[in-house]
C-alpha positions in Angstrom: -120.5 -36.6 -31.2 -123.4 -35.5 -29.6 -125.8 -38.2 -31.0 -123.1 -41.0 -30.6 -123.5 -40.6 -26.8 -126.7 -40.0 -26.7 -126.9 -43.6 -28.8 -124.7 -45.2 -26.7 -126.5 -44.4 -23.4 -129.4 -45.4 -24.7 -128.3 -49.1 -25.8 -126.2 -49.0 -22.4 -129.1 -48.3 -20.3 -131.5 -51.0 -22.6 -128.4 -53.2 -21.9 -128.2 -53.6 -18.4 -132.2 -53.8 -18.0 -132.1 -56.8 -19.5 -129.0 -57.7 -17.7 -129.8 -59.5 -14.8 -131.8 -61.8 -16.7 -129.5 -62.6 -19.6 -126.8 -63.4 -17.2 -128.9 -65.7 -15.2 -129.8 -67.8 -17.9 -126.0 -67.7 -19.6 -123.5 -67.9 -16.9 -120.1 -66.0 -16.6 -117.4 -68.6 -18.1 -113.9 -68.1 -19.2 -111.8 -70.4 -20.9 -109.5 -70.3 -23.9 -109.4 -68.2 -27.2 -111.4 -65.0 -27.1 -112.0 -62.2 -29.7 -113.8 -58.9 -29.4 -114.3 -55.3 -30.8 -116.1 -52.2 -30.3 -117.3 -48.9 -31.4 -117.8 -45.5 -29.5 -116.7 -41.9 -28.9 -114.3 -40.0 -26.8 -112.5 -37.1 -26.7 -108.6 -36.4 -26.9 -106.0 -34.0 -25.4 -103.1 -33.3 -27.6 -99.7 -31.0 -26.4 -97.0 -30.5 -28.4 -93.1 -29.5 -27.4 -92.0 -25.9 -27.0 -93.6 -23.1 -29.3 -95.9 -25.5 -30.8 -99.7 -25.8 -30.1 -102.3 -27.9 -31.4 -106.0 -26.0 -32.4 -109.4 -27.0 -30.8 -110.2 -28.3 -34.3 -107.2 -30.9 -33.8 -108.5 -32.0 -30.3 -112.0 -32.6 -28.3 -114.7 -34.9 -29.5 -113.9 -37.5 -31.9 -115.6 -41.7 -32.9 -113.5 -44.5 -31.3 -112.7 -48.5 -31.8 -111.0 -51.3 -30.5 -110.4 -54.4 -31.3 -108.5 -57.2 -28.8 -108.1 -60.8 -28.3 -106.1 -63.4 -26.6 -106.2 -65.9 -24.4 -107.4 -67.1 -20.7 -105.0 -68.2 -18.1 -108.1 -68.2 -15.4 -111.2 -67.7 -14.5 -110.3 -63.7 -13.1 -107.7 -63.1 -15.6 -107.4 -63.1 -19.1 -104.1 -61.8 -21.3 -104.3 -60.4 -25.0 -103.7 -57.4 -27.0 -105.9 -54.4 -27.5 -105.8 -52.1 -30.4 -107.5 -48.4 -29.8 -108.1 -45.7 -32.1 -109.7 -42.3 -32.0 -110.1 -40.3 -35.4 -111.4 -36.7 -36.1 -111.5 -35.2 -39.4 -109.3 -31.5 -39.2 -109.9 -28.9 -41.8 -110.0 -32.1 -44.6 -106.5 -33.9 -43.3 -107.6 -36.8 -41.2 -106.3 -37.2 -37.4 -105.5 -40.4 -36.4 -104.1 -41.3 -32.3 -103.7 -44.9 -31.2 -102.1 -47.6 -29.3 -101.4 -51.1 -29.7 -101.3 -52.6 -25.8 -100.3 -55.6 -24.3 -103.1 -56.0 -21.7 -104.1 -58.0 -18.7 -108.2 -58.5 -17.9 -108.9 -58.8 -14.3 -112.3 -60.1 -13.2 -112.3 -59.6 -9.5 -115.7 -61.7 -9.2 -115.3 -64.3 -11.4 -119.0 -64.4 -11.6 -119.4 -61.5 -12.6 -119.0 -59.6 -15.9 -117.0 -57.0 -14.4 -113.3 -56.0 -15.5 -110.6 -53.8 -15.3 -107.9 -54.0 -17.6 -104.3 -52.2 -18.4 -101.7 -52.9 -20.7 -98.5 -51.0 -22.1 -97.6 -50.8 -25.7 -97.0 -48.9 -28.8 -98.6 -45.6 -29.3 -98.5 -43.1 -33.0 -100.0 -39.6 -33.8 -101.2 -39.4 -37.4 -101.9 -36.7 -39.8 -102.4 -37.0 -43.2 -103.5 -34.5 -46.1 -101.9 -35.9 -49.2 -98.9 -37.6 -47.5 -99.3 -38.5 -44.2 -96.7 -37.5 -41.2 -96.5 -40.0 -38.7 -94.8 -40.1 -34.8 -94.4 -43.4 -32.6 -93.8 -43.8 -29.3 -94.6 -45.3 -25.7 -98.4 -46.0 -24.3 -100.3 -47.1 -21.8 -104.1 -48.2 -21.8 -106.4 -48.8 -18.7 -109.7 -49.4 -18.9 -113.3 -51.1 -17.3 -115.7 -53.1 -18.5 -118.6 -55.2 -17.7 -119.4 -58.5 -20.4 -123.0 -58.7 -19.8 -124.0 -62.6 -21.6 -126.0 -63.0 -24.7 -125.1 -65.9 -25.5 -123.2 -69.4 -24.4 -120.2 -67.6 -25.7 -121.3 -63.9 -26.8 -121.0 -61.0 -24.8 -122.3 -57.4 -25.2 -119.6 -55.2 -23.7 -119.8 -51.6 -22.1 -115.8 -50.2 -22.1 -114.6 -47.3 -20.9 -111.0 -46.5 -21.9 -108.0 -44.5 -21.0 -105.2 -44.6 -23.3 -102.2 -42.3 -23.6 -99.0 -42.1 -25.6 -95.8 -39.9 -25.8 -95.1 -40.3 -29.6 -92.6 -38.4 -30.2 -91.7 -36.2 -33.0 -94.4 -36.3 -36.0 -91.8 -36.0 -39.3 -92.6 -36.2 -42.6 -90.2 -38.0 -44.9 -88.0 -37.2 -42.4 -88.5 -34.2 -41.6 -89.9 -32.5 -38.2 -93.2 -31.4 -39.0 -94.7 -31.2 -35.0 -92.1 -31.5 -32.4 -92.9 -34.1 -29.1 -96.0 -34.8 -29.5 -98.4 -36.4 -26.5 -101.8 -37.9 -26.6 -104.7 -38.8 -24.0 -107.9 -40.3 -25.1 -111.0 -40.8 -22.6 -113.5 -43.1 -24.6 -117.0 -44.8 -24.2 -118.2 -47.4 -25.9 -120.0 -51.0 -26.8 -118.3 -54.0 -28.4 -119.2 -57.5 -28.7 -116.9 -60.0 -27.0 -116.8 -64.1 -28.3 -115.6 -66.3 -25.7 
């Protein structure tokens, strides 16, 4: 996890060096279809319902992705959908906490790269060693980013992400394996966007 971070600050910080001159030659422009995805790391909290805890093996430091796309309704805002996952690998059973959003992308310069975002969606705990035991609830994503122009239509993207879910209880064919479970992710990472 260490050596992801340490990665990804050092492409963020060769990023934005070369920033100011990238986006003066490619300028900020939003319009129709759009596609992007990203990698990264981040670290999750996970509770659980009454006499039920979760080990630090199952939580902390873990790689992330996203993928999104949608559409533009303006030069400051763009609507789409967002897919985030963290994983982390628990004793040989692989952990798995997402959410599928509905999101809104607000530029407040539209010059600028910069963007917050927040959406609402689906959100699922997974577990799996052999079978897999699976619990789906409600989540909400929030985020900033910054698209910094390579391109006419390419963007390298910084993200940080917040994403959290109430899933519920985790069952396995039917049957309550970890009761109310609840997840938070804090995540940092760098995609590539296509405008």
């Amino acid at each position: 996890m260490r050596a992801v971070m340490r990665f990804l600050n050092a492409v963020g910080v060769l990023v934005l060096c070369g920033a100011g001159t990238v986006s003066a030659q490619h300028p900020q422009t939003r319009e129709g279809f759009w596609i992007g995805f990203g990698f990264g790391g981040g670290s999750a909290h996970l509770s659980c319902g009454s006499a039920c805890t979760f080990n630090d093996n199952a939580k902390g430091g873990g790689p992330t992705g996203y993928i999104k796309l949608g559409g533009t309704l303006s030069q400051s805002v763009l609507l789409g959908g967002e897919v985030n996952a963290w994983v982390k690998d628990v004793s040989g059973a692989t952990e798995t906490v997402g959410n599928v959003s509905a999101a809104l992308y607000f530029y407040p310069q539209p010059k600028s790269g910069f963007f917050l975002k927040g959406g609402a969606g689906y959100s699922t705990y997974q577990i799996g060693d052999g079978g897999t035991a699976t619990g789906n609830g409600f989540g909400l994503l929030g985020g900033v980013g910054y698209d910094i122009r390579v391109g006419r239509n390419i963007s390298i993207t910084p993200t940080g992400n917040f994403y959290l879910g109430s899933d519920g209880d985790v069952t396995d064919n039917g049957v309550t394996v970890i009761p109310s479970v609840k997840h938070s992710v804090v995540d940092l990472g760098l995609g590539i966007t296509f405008h």
